[in-house]
C-alpha positions in Angstrom: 93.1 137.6 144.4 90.3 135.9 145.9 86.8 137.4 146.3 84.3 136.9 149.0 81.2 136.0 147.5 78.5 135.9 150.6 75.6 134.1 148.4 77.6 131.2 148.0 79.3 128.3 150.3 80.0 124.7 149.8 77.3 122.3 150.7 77.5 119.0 149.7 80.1 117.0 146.8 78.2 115.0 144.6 80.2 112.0 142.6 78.1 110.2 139.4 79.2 107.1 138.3 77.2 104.1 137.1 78.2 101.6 139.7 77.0 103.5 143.1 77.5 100.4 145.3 80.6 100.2 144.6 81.6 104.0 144.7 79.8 104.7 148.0 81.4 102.0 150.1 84.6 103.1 149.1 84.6 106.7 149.7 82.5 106.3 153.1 85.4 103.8 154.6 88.3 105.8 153.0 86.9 109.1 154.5 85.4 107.6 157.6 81.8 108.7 157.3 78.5 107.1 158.1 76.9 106.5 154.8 73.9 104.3 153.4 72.2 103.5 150.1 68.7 105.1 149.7 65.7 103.6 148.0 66.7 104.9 144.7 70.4 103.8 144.4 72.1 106.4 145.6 74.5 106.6 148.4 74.3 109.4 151.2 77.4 109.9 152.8 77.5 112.2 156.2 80.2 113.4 158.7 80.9 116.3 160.3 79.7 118.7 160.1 76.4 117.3 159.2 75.3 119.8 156.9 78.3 118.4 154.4 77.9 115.5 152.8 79.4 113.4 149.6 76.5 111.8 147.4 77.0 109.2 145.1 74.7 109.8 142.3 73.5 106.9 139.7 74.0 108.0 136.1 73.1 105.8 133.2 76.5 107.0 130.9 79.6 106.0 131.3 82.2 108.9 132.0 83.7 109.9 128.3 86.0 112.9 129.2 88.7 113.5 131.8 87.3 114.8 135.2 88.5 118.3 136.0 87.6 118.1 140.0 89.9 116.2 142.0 89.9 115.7 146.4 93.2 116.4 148.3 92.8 113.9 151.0 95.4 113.0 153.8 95.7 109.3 154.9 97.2 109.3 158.5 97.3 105.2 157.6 98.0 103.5 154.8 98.1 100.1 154.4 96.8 99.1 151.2 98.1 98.8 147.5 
């Protein structure tokens, strides 16, 4: 059973990795958002509604461990590999 909890709600997803130019590109033209790398590195991806967003944060460690979050995404077209 699944609980309402009213102090809590989704705001943005946040991705590390330690190549963010390469990261943010791709998951701004795979989920068609507007998106653009900020002073620091990162990547700010927006869409709608604005209030959601994906950042791509730079980390200096590679990942070591298996990630335990995953995005169900549908591709209306696929044309690639």
């Amino acid at each position: 059973m699944v609980r309402h909890v009213p102090d809590v709600a989704f705001k943005d997803l946040c991705l590390d990795t330690t190549r963010p130019d390469a990261v943010g590109p791709y998951w701004r033209d795979l989920l068609g958002l507007a998106g653009a790398r900020q002073e620091d590195g990162d990547w700010s991806l927006t869409g709608q509604p604005a209030q959601r967003g994906v950042w791509v944060n730079t980390v200096p460690e590679a990942k070591t461990v298996k990630s335990r979050v995953h995005l169900d995404i549908r591709v209306s077209d696929h044309t690639g590999p």
